[in-house]
N, C-alpha and C positions, 0 to 999 in steps of 0.2 A: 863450736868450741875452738875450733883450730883458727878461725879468723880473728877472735877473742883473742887469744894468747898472743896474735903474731899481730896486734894492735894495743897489747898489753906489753910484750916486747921492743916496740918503737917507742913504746911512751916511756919508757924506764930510763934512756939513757936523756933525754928531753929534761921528764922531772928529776934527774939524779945534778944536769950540769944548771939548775934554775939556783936560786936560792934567796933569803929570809923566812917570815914565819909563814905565812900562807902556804907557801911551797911546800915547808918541810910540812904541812898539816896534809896538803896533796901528796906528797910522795908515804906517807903512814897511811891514809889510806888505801892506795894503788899495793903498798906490799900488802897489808892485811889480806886483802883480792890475792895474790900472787902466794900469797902463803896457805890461803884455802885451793889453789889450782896446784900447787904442791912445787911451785916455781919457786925454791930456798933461796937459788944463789941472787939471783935479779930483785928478792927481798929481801934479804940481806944489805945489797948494794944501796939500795933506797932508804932501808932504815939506817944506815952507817951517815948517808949525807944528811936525811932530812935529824937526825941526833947532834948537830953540828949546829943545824939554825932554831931548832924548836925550843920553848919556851912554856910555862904552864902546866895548864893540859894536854896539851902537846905533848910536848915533853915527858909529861906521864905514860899519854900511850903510846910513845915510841920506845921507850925502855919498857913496858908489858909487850910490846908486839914481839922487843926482841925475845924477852924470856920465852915467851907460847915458840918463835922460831927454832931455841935453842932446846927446848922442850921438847918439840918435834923430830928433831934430831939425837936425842938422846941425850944432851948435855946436862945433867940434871943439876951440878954445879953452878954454870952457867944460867943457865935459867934463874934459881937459886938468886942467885945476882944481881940479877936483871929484876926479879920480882922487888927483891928488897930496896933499890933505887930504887923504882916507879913508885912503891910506896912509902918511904923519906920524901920522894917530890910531892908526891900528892896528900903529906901531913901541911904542904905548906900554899898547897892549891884550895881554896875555898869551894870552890864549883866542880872539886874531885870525890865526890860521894860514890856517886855510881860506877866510877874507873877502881876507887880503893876496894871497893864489897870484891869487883871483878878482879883484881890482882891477888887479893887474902883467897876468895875462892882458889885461883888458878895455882897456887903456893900451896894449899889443900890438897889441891889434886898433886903437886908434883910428890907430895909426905905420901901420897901414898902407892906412887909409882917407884920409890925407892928402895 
């Protein structure tokens, strides 16, 4: 785990200074990773740049990744926010079925963490 991180670490600052859409789809993945190993601020950072190039579905799941990061954090506002954007973007994404069920769920769970 510990070589893991500290080559999940090197990669963060690589994919945070890359940029267009592939990238920003690489860097939402790589946080999603860093947000299950409990690494907030380094995904954080990634979801901030790759939100900047992302487009689509993309774009969908980097605004749910942020809400689950801000959610983990306690932000429930936030999150909140973040859930309602992913889901306006993906009323207008055809091939966001499967991300919108996952967003309305995760928006479920936050109604009743509150």
């Amino acid at each position: 785990p510990d070589a893991e991180r500290s080559m999940a670490g090197q990669a963060v600052p690589v994919s945070a200074s890359a940029g267009g859409a592939a990238s920003a789809d690489a860097m939402n993945e790589l946080a999603a990773v860093l947000i299950d190993r409990g690494d907030y601020a380094d995904a954080e950072t990634l979801l901030r740049r790759a939100q900047m190039n992302a487009t689509g579905l993309t774009a969908v799941r980097v605004a749910n990744n942020l809400g689950a990061l801000a959610a983990t954090r306690g932000d429930v506002a936030t999150a909140a926010s973040m859930y309602r954007s992913a889901l306006t973007m993906a009323s207008t994404v055809p091939e966001s079925d499967s991300a919108r069920r996952s967003i309305e769920k995760n928006l479920q769970d936050l109604g009743a963490v509150r």
